[in-house]
C-alpha positions in Angstrom: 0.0 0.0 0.0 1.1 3.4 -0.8 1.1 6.2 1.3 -1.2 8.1 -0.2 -3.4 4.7 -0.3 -2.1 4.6 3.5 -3.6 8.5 4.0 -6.9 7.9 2.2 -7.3 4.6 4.4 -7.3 6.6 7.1 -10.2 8.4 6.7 -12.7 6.0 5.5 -11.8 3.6 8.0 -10.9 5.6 11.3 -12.3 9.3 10.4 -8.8 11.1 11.1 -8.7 13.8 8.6 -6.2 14.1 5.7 -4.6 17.0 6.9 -3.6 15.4 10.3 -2.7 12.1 8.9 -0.6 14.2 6.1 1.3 16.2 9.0 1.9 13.1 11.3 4.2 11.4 8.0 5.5 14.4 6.9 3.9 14.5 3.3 2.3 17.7 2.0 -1.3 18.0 1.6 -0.9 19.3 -2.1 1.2 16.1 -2.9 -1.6 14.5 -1.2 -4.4 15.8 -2.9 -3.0 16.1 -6.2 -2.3 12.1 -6.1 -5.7 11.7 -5.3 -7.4 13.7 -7.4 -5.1 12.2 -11.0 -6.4 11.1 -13.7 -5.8 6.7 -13.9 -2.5 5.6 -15.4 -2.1 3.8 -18.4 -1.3 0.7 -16.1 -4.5 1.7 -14.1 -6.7 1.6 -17.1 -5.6 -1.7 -18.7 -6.0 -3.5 -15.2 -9.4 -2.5 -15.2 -10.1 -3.5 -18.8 -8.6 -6.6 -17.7 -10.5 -7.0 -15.1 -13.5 -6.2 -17.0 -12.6 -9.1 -19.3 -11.9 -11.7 -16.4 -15.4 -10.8 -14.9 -17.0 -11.1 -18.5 -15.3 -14.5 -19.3 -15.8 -15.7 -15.6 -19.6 -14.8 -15.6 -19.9 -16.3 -19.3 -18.5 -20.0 -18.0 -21.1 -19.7 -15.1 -18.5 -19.5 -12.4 -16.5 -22.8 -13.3 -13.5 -21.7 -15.6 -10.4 -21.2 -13.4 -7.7 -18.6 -14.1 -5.9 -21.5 -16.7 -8.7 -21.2 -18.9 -9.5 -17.6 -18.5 -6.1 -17.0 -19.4 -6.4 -18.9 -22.4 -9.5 -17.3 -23.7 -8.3 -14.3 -22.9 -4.8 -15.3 -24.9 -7.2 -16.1 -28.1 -8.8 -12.4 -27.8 -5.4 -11.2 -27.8 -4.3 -10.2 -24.6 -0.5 -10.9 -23.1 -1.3 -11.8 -20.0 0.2 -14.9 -18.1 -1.5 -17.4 -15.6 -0.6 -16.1 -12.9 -1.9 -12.2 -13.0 -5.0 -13.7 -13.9 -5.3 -15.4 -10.7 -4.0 -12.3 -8.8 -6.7 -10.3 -10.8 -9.6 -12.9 -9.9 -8.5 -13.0 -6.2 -8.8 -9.3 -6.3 -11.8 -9.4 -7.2 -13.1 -12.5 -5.0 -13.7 -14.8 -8.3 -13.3 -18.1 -7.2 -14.3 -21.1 -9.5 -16.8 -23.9 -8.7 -15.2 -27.6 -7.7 -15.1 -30.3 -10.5 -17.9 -32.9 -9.3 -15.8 -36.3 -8.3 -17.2 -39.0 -10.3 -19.1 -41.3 -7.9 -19.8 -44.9 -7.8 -22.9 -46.7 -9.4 -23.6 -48.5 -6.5 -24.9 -47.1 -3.6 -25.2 -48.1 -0.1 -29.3 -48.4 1.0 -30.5 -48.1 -2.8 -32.4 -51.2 -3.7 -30.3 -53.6 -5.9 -29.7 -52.9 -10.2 -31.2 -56.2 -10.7 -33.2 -58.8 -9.0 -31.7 -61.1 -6.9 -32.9 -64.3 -8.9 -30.9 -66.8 -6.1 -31.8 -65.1 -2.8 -28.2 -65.0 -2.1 -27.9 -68.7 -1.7 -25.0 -69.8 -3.6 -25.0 -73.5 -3.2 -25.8 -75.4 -6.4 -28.3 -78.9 -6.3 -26.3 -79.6 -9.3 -24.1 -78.5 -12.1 -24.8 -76.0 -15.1 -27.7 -75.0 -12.6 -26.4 -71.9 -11.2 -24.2 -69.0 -12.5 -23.0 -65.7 -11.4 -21.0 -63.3 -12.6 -19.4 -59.7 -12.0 -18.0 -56.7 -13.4 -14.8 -54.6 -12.4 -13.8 -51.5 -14.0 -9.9 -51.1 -14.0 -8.9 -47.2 -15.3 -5.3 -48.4 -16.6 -3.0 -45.4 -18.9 -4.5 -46.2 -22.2 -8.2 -45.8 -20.6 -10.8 -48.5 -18.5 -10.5 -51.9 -18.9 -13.4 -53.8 -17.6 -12.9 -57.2 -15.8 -15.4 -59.9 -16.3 -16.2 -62.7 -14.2 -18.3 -65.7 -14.2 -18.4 -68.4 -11.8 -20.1 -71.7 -12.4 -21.9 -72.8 -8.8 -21.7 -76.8 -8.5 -18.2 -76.9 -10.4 -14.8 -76.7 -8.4 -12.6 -75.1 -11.0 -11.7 -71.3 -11.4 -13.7 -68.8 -12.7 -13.7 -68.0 -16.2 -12.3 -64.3 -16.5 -12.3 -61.9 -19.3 -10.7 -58.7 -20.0 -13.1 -56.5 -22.2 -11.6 -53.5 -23.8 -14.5 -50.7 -24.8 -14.3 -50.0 -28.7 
């Protein structure tokens, strides 16, 4: 903060006057008041277009672009502006953006089951070729998901047959 930000300050916040605040740090109250009264500096006025452009971009996205993708929109208008003065600039002025949702499970705890449960949990075979099950795993490798597929024949004492099923 400047001290003529400093002597302004001062009077909005506490109500000391100008002139006292000016005498106390040894400034004049002509410097004063000519910094005050100035018309914006080049700098000044950019910043606020900039800002202006944030806000615009920021309100267009609905609150969920961050300063990475501001920064690029704003990079494809034309602006030279990096990364990180667009996150200063949207701290400045309190724009914060909206969480990515987690992705979440399909199955869920207390919800009644995806699809009837045609062997009342009794896994137990009277004989065999009677009774299969099976189940699905999703495995996120580099290269994307892999889904794991098993099915086990009840009534036969041998591993179950896997398979590894690669989405197309």
């Amino acid at each position: 903060m400047s001290v003529a930000a400093f002597i302004a300050s001062q009077k909005t916040e506490h109500d000391v006057p100008h002139a006292l605040t000016c005498r106390v740090l040894g400034v004049s109250q002509a410097w004063f008041y000519k910094w005050r009264d100035r018309a914006p500096t080049a700098r000044r006025q950019r910043q606020d277009r900039l800002d202006e452009a944030i806000a615009a971009r920021f309100t267009a996205s609905a609150g969920t672009y961050g300063s990475p993708r501001i920064a690029r929109d704003l990079h494809q208008d034309g602006w030279r502006v990096s990364v990180n003065t667009v996150a200063a600039r949207m701290a400045e002025l309190g724009l914060v953006a909206r969480e990515r949702r987690k992705p979440r499970g399909l199955t869920r705890a207390g919800k009644r089951a995806a699809a009837p449960d045609l062997v009342r949990r009794q896994f137990t075979a009277i004989a065999p070729d009677v009774l299969w099950c099976g189940d699905v795993t999703e495995i996120p490798t580099g290269e994307g998901k892999l889904y794991l597929a098993t099915v086990r024949l009840h009534g036969f004492r041998g591993l179950p047959d896997c398979h590894l099923l690669r989405p197309s």
